[in-house]
C-alpha positions, -999 to 999 in steps of 0.1 A, spaced: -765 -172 -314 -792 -146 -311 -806 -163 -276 -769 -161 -268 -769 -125 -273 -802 -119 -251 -791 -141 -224 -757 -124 -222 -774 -91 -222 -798 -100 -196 -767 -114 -175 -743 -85 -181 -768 -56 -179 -786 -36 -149 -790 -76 -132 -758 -70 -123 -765 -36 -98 -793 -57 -82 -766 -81 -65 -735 -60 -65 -729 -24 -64 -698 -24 -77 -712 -34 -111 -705 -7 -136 -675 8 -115 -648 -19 -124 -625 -12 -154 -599 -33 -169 -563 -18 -160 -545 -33 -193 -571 -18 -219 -594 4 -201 -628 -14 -206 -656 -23 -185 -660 -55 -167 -688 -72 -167 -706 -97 -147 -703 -138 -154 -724 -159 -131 -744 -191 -137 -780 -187 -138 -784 -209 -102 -759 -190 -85 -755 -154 -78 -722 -148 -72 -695 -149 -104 -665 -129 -114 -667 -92 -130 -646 -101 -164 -628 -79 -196 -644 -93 -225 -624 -72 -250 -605 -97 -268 -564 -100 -258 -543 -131 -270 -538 -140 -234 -561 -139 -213 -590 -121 -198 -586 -101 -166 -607 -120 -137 -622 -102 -109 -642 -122 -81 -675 -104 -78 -677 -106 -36 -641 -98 -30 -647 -64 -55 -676 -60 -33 -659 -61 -2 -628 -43 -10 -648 -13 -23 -676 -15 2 -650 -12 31 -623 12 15 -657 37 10 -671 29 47 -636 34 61 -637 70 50 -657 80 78 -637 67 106 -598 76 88 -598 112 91 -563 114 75 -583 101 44 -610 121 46 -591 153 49 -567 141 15 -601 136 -3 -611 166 10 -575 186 -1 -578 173 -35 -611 178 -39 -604 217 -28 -574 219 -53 -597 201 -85 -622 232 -76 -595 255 -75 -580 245 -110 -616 242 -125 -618 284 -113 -586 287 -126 -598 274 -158 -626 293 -159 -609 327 -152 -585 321 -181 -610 309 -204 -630 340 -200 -600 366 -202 -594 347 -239 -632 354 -251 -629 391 -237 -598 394 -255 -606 375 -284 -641 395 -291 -624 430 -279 -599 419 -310 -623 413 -334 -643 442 -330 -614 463 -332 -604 450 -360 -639 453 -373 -640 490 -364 -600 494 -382 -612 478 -414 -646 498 -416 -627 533 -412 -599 522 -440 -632 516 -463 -648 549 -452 -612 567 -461 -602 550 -495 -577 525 -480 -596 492 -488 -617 484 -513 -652 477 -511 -640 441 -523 -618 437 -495 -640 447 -468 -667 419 -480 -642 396 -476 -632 401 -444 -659 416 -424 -681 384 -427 -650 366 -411 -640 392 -383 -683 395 -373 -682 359 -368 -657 357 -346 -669 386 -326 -700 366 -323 -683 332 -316 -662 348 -287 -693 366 -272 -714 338 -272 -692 312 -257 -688 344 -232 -723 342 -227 -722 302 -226 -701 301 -196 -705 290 -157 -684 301 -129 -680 264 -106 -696 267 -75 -679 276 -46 -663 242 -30 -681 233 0 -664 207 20 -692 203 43 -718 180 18 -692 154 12 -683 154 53 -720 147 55 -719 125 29 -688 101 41 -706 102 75 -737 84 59 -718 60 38 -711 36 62 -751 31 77 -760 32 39 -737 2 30 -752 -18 59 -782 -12 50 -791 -1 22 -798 -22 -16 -771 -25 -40 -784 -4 -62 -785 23 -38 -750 18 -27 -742 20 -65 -757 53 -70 -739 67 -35 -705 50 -44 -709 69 -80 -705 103 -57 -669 92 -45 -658 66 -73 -649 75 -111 -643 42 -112 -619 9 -102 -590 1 -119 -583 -38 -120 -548 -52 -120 -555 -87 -113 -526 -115 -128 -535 -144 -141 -536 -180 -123 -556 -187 -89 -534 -171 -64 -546 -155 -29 -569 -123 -38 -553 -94 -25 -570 -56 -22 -546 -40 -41 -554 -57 -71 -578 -31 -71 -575 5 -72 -596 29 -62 -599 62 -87 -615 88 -63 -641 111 -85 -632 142 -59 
């Protein structure tokens, strides 16, 4: 069992990205996990499988048509400016919500610390006039301090995103396709990781005719 465990690791590991880019990218669409690579040793083509255990059946992937599918749907980018300029739009309105994000965030931690040091400042004077006791104020100055400090230090934690640039990932797309010619798998693994959060596999069960949209595409931008 233990040379059963090395030889599957050697098979489903980074072996895997030497032969097919895709490796790493594919993810079961019933149960979310990662598909990995089963070949025979003599051959070096196989099928991208779930091995989380289901009382059915595995989902099956061929390894080429994977390959191809997501080879040519990245490639095709370049020359289908309709879905270049969607990737593009989302892309823009992902930035936009991440500012958006980021604004709010930081108008809570403003408020929150300007909050807690008022408070601070409102329990100090009742202890300076006679209000509170001395007891009291122990007891809640250690917890109004902190979360002046929490709020001011997440404050101080905080990146504004970077303005979105379209023009990198124009200059990107244009690349892709003289890349997937040309270049190793596990170079076209890396650039696909730019564009691709990852596949999602839908693929039924039985030996019918593969067809591309038992694959879908989940576009990182």
């Amino acid at each position: 069992r233990v040379q059963e465990q090395l030889t599957g690791r050697y098979q489903h590991g980074e072996p895997a990205i030497k032969d097919f880019a895709v490796a790493g990218l594919l993810k079961c669409g019933i149960c979310g996990a990662g598909l990995v690579l089963e070949r025979r040793p003599e051959r070096r083509t196989g099928h991208f499988k779930c091995r989380k255990a289901r009382p059915v059946w595995h989902m099956q992937v061929p390894a080429e048509e994977a390959e191809a599918m997501v080879r040519g749907a990245v490639a095709a980018l370049s020359a289908d400016a309709d879905a270049l300029e969607a990737m593009l739009s989302e892309a823009a309105a992902l930035h936009n919500d991440q500012a958006g994000n980021y604004r709010q965030r930081r108008r809570e931690l403003e408020r929150a610390a300007t909050t807690a040091h008022q408070r601070l400042d409102r329990l100090t004077n009742l202890l300076l006039d006679g209000t509170v006791t001395r007891e009291v104020y122990l007891q809640q100055q250690p917890r109004l301090e902190q979360a002046h400090r929490s709020a001011i230090a997440e404050l101080e934690g905080l990146t504004a995103p970077p303005r979105f640039d379209p023009a990198p990932l124009r200059a990107m797309v244009a690349r892709m396709p003289e890349l997937i010619r040309t270049g190793t798998p596990a170079a076209v693994h890396e650039a696909l990781r730019l564009f691709i959060d990852h596949v999602a596999c839908n693929v039924p069960p039985g030996r019918g005719p593969w067809r591309d949209d038992f694959l879908r595409i989940i576009w990182r931008v």
